[in-house]
Backbone as JSON, one array per atom type, in Angstrom:
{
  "sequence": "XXXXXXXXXXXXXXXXXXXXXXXXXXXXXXXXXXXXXXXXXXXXXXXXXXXXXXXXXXXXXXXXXXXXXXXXXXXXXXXXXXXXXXXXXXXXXXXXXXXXXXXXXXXXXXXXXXXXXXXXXXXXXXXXXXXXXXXXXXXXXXXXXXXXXXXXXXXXXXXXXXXXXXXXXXXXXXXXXXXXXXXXXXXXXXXXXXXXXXXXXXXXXXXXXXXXXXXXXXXXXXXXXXXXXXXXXXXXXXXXXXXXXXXXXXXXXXXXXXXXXXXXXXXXXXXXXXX",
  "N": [[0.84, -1.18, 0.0], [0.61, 2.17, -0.55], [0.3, 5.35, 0.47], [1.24, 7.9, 0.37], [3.61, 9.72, -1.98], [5.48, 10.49, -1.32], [7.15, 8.66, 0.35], [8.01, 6.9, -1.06], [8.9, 7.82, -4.08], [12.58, 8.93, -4.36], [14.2, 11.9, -4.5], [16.97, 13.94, -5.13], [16.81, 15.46, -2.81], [15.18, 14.23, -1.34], [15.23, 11.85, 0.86], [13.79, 9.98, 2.08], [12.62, 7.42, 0.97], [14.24, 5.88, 0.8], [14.83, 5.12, 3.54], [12.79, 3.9, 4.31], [13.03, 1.41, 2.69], [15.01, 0.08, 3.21], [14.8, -2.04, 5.78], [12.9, -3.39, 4.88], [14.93, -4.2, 2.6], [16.88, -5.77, 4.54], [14.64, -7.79, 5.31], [14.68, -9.31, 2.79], [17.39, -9.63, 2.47], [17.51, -11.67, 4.07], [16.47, -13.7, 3.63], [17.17, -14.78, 1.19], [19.41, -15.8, 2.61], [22.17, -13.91, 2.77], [22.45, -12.33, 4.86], [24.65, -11.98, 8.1], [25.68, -14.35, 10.26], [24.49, -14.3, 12.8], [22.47, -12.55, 12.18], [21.07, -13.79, 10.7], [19.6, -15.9, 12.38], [17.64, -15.19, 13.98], [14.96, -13.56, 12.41], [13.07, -11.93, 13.23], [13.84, -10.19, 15.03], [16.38, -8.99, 13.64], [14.9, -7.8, 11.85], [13.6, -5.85, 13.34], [15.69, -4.39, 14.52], [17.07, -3.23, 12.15], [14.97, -1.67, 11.48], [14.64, 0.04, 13.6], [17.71, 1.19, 13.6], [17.5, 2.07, 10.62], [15.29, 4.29, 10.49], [16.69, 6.12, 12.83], [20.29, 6.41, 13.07], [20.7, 6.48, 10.67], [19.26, 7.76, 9.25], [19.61, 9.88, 9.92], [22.07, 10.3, 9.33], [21.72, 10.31, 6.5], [20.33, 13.12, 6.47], [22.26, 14.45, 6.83], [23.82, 15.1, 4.07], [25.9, 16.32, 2.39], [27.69, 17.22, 4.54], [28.19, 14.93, 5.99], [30.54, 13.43, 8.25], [33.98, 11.9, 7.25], [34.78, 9.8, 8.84], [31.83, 8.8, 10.12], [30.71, 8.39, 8.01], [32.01, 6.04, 7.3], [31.33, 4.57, 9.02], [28.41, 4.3, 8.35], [28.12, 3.06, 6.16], [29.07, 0.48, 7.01], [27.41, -0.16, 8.33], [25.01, -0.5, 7.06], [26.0, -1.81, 4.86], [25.56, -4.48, 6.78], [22.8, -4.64, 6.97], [21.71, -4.91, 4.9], [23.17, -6.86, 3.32], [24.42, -6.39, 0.6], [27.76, -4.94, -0.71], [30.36, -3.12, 0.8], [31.12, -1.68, -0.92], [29.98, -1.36, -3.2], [27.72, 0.08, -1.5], [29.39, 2.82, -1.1], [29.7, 3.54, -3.08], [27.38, 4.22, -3.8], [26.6, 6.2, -2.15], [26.1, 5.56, 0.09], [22.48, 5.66, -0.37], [20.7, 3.5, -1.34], [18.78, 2.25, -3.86], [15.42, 0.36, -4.83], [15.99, -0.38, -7.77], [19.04, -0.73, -7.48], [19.24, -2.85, -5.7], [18.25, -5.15, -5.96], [19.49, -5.79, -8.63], [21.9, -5.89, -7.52], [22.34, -7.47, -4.93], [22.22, -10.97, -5.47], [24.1, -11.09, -7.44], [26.18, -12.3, -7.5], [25.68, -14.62, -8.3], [24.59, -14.15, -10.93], [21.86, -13.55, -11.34], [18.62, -11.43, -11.0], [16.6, -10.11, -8.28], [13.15, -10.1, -7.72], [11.01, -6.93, -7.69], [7.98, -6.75, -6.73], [7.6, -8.91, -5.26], [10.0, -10.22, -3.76], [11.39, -12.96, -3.44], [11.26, -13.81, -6.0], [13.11, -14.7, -8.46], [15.37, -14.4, -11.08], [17.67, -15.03, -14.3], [18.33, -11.73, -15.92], [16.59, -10.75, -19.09], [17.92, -9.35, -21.03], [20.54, -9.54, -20.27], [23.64, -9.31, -17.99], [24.87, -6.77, -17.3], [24.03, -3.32, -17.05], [21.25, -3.2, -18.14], [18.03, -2.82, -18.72], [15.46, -1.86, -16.0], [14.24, -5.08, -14.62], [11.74, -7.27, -13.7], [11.69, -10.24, -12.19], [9.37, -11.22, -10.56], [7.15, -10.52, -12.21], [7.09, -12.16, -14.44], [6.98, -14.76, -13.6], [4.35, -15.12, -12.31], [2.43, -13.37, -13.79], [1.63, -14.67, -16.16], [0.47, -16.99, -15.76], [-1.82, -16.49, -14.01], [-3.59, -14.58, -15.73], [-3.84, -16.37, -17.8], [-5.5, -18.01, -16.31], [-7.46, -16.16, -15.32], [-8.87, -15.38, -17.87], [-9.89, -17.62, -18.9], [-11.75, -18.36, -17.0], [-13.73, -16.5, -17.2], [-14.14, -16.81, -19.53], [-15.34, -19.05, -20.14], [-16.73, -19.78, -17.72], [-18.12, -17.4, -16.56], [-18.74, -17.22, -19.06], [-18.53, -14.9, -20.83], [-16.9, -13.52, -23.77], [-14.96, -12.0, -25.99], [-13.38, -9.95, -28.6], [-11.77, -7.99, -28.21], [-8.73, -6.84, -26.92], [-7.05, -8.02, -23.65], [-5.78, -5.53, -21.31], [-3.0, -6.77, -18.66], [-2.24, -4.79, -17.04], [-1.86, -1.3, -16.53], [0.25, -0.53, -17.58], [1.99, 0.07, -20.88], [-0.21, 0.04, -22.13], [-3.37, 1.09, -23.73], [-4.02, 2.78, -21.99], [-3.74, 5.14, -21.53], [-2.76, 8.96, -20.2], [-1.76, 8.93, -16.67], [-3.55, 10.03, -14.4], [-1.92, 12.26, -12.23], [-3.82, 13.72, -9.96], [-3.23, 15.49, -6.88], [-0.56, 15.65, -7.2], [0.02, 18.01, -8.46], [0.77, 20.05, -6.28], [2.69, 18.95, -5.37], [4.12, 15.93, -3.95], [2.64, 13.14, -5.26], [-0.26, 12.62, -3.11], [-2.46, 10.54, -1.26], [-3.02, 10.19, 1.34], [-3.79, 12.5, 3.3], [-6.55, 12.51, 2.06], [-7.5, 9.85, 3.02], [-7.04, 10.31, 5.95], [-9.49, 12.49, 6.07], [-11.53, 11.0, 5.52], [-12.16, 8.96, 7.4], [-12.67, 10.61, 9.67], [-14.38, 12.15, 8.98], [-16.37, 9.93, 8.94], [-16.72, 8.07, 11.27], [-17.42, 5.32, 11.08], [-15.86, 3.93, 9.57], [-14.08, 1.44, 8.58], [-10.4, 0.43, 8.38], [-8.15, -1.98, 6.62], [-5.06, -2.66, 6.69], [-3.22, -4.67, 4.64], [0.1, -6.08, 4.37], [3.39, -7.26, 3.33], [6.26, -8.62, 3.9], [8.37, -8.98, 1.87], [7.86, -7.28, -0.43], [8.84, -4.82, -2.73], [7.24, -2.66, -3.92], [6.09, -1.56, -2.74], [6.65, -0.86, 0.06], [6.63, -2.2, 2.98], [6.99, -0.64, 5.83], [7.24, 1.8, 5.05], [4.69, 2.31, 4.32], [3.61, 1.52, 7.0], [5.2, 4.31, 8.71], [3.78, 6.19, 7.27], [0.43, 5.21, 8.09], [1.15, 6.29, 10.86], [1.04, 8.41, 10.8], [-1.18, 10.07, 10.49], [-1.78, 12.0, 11.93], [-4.44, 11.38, 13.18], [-7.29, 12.01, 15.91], [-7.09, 10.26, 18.92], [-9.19, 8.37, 19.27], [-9.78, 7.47, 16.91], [-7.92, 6.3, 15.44], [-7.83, 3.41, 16.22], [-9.54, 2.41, 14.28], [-7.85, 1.98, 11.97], [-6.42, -1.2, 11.36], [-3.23, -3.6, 10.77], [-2.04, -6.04, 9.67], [0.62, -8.67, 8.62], [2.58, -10.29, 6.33], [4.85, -12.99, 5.27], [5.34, -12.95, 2.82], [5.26, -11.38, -0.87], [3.89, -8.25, -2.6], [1.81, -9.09, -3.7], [0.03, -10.42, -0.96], [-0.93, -12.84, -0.9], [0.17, -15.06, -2.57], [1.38, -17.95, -2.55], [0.24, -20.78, -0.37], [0.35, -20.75, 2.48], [0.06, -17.94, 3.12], [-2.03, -17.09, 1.69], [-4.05, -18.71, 2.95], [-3.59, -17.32, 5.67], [-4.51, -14.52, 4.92], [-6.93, -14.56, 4.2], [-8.14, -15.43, 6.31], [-7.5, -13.56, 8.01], [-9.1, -11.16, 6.54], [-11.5, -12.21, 6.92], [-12.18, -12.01, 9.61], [-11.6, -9.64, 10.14], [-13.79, -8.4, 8.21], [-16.42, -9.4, 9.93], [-15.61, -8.52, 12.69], [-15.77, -5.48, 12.02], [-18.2, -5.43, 11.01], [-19.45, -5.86, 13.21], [-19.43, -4.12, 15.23]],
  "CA": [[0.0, 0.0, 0.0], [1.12, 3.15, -1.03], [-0.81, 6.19, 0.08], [1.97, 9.38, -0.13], [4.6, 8.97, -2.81], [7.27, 11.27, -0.71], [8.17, 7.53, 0.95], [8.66, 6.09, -2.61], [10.35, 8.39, -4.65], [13.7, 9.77, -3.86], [14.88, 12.81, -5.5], [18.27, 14.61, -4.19], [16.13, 16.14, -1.37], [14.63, 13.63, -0.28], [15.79, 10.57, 0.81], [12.58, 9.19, 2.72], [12.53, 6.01, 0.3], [16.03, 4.77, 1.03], [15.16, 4.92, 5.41], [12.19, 2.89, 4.35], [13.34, 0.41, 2.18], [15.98, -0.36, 4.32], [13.48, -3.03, 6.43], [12.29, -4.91, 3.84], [16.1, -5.34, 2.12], [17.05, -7.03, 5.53], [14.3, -9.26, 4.93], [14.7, -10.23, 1.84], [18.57, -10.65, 2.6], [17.78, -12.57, 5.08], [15.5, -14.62, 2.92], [18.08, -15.23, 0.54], [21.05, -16.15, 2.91], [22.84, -12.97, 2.46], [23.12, -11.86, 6.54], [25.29, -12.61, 9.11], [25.06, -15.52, 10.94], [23.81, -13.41, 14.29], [21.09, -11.58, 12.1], [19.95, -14.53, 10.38], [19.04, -16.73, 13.33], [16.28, -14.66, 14.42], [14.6, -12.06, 11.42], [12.0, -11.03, 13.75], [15.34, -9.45, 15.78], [17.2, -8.84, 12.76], [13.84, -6.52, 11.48], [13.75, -4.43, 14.4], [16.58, -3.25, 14.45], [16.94, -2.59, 11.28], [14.04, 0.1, 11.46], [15.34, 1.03, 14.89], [18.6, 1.85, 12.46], [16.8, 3.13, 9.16], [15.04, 5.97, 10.91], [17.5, 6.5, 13.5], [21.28, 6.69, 12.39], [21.18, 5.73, 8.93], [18.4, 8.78, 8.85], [20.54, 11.22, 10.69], [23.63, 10.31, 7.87], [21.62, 10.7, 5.53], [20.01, 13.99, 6.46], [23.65, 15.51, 7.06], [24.08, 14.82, 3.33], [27.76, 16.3, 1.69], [28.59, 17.96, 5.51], [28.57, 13.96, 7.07], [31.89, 13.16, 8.59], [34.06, 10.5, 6.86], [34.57, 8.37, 10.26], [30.57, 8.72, 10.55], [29.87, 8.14, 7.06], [32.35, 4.72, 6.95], [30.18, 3.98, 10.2], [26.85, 3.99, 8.2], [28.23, 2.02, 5.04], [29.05, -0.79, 7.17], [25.59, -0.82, 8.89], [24.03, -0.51, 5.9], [26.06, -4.05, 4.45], [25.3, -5.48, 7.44], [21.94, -5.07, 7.35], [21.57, -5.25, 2.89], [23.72, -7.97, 2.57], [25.0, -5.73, -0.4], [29.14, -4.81, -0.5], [30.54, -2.2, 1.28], [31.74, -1.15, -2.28], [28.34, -0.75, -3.83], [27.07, 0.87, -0.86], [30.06, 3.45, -1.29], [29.47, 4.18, -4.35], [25.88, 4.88, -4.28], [26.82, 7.13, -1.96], [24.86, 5.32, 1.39], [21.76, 5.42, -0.71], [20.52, 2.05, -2.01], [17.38, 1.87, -4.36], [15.15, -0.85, -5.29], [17.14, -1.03, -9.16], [20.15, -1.47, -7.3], [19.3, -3.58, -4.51], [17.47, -6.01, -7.08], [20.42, -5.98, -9.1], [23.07, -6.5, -6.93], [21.85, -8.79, -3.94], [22.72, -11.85, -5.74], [24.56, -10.66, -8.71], [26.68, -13.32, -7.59], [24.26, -15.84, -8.97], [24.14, -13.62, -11.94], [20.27, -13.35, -11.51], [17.94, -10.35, -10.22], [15.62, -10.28, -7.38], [11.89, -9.29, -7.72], [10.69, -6.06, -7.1], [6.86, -7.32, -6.61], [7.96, -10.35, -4.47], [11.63, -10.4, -3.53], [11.41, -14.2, -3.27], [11.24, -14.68, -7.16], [14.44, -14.71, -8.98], [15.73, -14.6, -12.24], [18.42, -14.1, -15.0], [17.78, -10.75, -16.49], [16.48, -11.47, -20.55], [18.81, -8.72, -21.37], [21.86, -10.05, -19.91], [23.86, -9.06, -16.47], [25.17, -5.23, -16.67], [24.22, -2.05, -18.24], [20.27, -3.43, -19.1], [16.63, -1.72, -18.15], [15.04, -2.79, -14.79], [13.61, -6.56, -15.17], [11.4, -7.78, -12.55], [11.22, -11.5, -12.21], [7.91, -11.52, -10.23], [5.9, -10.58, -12.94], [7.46, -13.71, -15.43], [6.72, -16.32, -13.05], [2.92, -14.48, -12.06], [2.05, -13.55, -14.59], [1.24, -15.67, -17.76], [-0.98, -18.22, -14.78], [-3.28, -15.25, -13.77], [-3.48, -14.15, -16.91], [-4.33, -17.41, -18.45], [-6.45, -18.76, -15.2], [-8.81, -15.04, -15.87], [-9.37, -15.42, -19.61], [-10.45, -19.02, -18.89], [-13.19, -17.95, -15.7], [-14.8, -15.03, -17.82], [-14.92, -17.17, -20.89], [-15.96, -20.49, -19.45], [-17.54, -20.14, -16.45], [-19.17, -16.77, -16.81], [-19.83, -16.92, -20.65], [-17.8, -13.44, -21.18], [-16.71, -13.25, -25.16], [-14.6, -10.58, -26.57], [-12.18, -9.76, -29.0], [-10.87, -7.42, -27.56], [-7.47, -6.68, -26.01], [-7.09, -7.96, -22.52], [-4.74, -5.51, -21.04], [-3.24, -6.95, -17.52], [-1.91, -3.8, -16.24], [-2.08, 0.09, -17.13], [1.78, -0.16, -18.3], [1.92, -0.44, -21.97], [-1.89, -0.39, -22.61], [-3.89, 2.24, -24.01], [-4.49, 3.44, -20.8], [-3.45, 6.89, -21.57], [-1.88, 9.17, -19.27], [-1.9, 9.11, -15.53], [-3.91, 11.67, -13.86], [-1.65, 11.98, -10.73], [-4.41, 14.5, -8.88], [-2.59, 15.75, -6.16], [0.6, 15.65, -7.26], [0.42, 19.07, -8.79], [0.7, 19.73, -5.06], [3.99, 18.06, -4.43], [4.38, 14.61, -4.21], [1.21, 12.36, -5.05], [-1.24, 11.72, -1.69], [-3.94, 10.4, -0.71], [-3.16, 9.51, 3.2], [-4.96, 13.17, 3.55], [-7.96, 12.09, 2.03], [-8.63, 9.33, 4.15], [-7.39, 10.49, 7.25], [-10.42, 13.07, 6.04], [-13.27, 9.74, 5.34], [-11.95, 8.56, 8.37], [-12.96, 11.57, 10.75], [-15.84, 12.14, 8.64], [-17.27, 8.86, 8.67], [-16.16, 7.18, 11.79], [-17.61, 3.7, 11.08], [-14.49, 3.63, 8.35], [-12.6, 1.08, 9.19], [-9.56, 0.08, 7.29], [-7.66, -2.9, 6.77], [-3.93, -3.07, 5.89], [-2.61, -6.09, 4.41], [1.63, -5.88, 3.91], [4.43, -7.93, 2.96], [7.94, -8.21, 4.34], [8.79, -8.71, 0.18], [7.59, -6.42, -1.38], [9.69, -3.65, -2.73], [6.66, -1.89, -4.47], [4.8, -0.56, -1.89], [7.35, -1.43, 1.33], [6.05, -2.09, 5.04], [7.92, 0.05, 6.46], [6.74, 3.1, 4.09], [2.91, 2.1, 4.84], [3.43, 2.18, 8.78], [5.16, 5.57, 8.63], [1.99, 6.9, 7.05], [-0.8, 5.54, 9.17], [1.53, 6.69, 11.96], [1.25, 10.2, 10.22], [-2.41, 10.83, 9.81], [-2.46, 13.24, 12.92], [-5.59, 11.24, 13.86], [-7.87, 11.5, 17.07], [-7.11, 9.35, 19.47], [-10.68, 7.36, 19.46], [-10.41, 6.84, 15.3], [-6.5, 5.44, 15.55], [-8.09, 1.82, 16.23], [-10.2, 2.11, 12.8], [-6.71, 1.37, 11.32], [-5.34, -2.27, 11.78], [-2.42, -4.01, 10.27], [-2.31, -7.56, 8.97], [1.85, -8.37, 8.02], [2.62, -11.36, 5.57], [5.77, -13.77, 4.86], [5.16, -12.34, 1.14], [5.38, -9.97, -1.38], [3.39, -7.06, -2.68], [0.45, -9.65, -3.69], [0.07, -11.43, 0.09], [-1.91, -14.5, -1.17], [1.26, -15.79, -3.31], [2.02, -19.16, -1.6], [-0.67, -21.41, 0.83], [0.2, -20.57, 4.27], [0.1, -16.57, 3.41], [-3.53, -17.0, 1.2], [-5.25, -19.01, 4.41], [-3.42, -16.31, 6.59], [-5.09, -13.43, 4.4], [-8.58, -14.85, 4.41], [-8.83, -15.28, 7.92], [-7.84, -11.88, 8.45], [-10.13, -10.56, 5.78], [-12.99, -12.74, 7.23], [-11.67, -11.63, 10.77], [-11.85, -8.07, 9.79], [-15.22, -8.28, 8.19], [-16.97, -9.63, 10.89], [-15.23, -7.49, 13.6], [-16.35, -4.49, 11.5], [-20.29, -5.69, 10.39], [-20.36, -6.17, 14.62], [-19.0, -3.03, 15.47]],
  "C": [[0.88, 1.24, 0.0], [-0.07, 4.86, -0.59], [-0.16, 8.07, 0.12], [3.63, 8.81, -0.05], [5.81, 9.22, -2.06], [7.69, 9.8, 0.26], [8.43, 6.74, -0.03], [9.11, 6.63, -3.7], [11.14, 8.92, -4.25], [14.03, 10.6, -4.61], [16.4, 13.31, -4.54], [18.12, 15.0, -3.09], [15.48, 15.4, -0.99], [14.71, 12.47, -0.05], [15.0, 9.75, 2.05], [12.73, 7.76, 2.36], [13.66, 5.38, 0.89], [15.78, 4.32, 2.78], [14.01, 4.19, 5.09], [11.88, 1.69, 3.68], [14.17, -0.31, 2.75], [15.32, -1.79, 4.65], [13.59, -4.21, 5.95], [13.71, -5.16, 3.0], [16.39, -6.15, 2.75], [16.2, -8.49, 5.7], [14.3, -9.78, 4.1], [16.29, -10.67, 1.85], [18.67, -11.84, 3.06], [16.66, -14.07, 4.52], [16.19, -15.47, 2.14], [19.93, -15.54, 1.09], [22.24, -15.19, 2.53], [23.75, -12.54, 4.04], [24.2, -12.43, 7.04], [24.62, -13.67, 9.8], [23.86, -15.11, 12.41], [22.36, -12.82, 14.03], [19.95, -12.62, 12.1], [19.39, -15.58, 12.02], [17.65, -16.28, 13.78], [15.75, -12.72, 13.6], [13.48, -11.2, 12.15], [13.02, -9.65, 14.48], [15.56, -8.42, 14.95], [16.0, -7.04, 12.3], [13.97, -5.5, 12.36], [14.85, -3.92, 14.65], [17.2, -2.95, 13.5], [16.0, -0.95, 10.96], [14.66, 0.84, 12.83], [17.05, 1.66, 13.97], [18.35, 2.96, 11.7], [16.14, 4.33, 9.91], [15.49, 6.4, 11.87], [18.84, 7.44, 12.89], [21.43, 6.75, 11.09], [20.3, 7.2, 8.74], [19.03, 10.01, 8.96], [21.59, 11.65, 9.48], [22.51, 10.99, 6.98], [21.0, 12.5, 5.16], [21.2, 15.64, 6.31], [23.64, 16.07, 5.66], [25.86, 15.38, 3.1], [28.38, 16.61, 3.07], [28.62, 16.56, 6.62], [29.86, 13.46, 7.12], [32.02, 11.89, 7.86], [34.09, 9.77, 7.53], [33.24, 8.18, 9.99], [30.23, 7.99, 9.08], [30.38, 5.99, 6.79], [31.17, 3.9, 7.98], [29.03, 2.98, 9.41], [27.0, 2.82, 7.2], [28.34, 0.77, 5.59], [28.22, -1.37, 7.79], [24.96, -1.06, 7.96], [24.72, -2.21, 4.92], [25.93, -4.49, 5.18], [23.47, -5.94, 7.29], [20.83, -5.36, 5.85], [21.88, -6.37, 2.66], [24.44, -7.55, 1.51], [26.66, -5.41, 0.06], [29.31, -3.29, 0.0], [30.46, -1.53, -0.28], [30.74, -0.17, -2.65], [27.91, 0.18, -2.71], [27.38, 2.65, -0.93], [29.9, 4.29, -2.43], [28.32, 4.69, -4.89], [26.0, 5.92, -3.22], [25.72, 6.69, -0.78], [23.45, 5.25, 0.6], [21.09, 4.16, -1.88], [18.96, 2.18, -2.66], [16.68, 0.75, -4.69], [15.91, -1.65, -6.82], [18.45, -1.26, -8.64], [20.28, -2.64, -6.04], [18.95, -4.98, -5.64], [18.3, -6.6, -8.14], [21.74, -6.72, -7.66], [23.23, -7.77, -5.79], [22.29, -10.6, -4.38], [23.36, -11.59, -7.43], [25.86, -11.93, -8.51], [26.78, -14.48, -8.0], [24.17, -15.45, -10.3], [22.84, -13.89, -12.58], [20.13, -12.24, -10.31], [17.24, -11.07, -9.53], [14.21, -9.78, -7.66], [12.19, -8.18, -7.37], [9.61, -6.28, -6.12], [7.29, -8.0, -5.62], [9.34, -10.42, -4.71], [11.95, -11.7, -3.51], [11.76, -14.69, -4.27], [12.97, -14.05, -7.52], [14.66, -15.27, -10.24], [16.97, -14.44, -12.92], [17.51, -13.27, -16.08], [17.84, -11.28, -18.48], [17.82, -10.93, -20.96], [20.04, -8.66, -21.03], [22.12, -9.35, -18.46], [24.04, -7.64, -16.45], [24.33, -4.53, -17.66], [22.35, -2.33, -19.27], [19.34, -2.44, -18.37], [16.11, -2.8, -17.16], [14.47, -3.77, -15.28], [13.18, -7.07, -13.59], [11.11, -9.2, -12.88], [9.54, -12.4, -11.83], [7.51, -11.91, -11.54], [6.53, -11.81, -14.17], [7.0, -14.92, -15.05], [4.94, -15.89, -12.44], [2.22, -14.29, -13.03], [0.97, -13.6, -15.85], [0.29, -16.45, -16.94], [-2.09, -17.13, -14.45], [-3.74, -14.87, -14.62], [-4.67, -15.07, -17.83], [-6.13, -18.03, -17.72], [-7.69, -17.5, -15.6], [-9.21, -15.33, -16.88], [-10.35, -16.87, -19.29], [-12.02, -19.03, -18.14], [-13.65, -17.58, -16.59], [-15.23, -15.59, -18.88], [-16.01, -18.35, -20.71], [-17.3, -20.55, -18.59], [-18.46, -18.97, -16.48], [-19.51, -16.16, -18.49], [-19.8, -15.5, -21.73], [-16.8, -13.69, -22.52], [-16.55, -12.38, -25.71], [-13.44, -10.54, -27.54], [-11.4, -8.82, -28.9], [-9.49, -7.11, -26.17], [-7.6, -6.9, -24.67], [-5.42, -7.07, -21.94], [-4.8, -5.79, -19.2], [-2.57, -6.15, -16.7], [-2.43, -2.39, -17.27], [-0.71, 0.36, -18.23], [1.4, -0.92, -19.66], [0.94, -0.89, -23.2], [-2.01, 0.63, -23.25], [-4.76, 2.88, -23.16], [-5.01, 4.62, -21.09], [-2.32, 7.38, -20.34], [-2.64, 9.32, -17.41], [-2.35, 10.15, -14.92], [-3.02, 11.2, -12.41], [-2.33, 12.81, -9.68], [-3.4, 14.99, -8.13], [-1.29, 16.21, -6.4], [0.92, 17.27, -7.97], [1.13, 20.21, -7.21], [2.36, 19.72, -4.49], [3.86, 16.62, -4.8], [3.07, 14.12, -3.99], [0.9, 11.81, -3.68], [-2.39, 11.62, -1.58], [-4.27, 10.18, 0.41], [-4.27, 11.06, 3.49], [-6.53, 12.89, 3.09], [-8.9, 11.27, 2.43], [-8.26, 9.48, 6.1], [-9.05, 11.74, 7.37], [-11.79, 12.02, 6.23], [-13.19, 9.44, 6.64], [-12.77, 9.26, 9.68], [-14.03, 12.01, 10.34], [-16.5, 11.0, 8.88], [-16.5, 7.7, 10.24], [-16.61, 5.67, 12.22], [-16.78, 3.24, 9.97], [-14.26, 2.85, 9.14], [-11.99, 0.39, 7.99], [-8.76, -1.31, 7.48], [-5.85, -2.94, 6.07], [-2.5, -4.18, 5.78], [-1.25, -5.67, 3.37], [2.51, -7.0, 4.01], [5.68, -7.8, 3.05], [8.65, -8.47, 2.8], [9.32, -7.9, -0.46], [8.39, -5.41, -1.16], [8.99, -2.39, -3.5], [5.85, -0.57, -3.97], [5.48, -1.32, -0.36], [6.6, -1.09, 2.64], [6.04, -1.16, 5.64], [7.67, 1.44, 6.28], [5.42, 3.46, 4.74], [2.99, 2.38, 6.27], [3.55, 3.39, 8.68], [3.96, 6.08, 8.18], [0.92, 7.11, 7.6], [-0.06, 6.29, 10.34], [1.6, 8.14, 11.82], [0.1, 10.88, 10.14], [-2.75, 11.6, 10.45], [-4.66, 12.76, 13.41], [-6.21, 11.37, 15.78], [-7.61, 10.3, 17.84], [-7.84, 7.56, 18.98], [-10.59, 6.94, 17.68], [-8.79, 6.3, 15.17], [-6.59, 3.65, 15.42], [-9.19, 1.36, 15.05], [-9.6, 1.74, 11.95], [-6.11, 0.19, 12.12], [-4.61, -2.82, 10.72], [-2.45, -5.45, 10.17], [-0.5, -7.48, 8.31], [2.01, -9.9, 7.34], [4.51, -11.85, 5.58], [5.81, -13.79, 3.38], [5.46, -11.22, 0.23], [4.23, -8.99, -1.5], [1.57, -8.08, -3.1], [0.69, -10.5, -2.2], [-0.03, -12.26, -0.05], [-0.78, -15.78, -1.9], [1.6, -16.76, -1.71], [0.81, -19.7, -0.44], [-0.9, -20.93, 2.08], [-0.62, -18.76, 4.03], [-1.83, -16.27, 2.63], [-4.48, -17.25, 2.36], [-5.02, -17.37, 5.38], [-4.21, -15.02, 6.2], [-6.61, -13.45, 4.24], [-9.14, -15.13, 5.5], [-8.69, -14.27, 8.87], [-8.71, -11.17, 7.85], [-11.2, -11.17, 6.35], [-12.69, -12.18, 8.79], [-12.33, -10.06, 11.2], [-13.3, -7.5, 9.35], [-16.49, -8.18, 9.91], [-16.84, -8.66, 12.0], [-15.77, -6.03, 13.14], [-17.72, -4.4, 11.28], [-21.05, -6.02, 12.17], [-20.3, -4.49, 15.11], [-19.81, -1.47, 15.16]]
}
């Protein structure tokens, strides 16, 4: 979930994205056998103090920007591979700031295959070979072509839906058009004001948010900061609950995390239709 962009894009000024991506690289290092032996043993550990890090010290460095000491700055690079899995090198050279195209890249470049963006779990070699190509997410190769296929089949089959026309399965590359980004004339695209507004207007809102230690599309870590931002009332604070997955940016990918997501969604219903 995504609901104000200033924690997912970075520009020169603002380096929000990088203190909350942080998080979720440690878990997907730690997913892929990247950590230390100390981290990996226990990722519930390993997580927390990672964010106790990312918006701590690692936030502080980065806020200094060109006036952070070199002692301080070697400091952060080697927190930051401890807790990436990535090389001091790389870290160095991005200058402490790590993005999802280079985390995705480099993480097992050893392997000479990328990591998801979508789902950090999937893994690939890039079509376009190892250096110097355009981002390549693996998720969507192995996702897909089965969703894809499995829809066309329902709509034609089962509900009797007949078209020749174009199924497109995203906005990218369609004849969408262009993106109204509302808001964003503004500043950076949001919408967390508009429902901390439904919210306080309507206080039988309640919300549900279902996240993924994965995902690099819409990071955990990003989403908390936010609800923790809406300057809400006390009494409408518990209209927002959290739901966290062993997944990526779709939760349901994989058995355990689908049951786990339908018995919070049926959980959540109920608790809400009593309420």
């Amino acid at each position: 979930m995504v609901l104000n962009f200033e924690t997912l894009e970075d520009t020169k000024t603002n380096d929000e994205p990088y203190i909350y991506l942080l998080p979720s690289f440690t878990m997907i290092a730690g997913y892929h056998h990247k950590l230390s032996p100390d981290l990996a043993q226990d990722m519930n550990k390993a997580r927390k103090e990672s964010e106790e890090f990312a918006s701590g010290a690692y936030a502080q460095a980065l806020a200094k920007g060109d006036s952070l000491a070199p002692e301080e700055r070697q400091k952060i690079i080697e927190q930051v591979s401890r807790y990436t899995g990535l090389s001091k090198e790389i870290i160095d050279e991005a200058d402490l700031r790590i993005d999802v195209r280079k985390f995705t890249h480099y993480l097992l470049i050893d392997q000479k295959v990328r990591v998801g963006r979508l789902d950090a779990r999937f893994t690939g070699p890039d079509p376009n070979g190892l250096l110097d190509t355009q981002f390549y997410d693996p998720t969507g190769s192995a996702t897909g072509p089965p969703f894809t296929s499995v829809f066309n089949n329902y709509v034609r089959t089962e509900l009797g839906y007949k078209t020749d026309m174009p199924y497109n399965v995203s906005a990218q590359g369609s004849s969408f058009g262009t993106w109204d980004w509302g808001s964003a004339i503004q500043g950076f695209p949001d919408t967390a004001s508009a429902l901390r507004q439904a919210i306080v207007k309507n206080p039988y809102l309640k919300v549900l948010v279902m996240e993924g230690y994965y995902d690099l599309a819409t990071p955990y870590f990003a989403a908390n900061y936010t609800i923790d931002h809406l300057n809400l009332p006390a009494k409408y604070r518990s209209n927002i609950s959290t739901a966290t997955y062993e997944s990526g940016h779709m939760v349901y990918l994989a058995g355990e995390s689908l049951k786990k997501m339908k018995s919070d969604q049926s959980s959540f219903m109920e608790k809400t239709a009593g309420s």
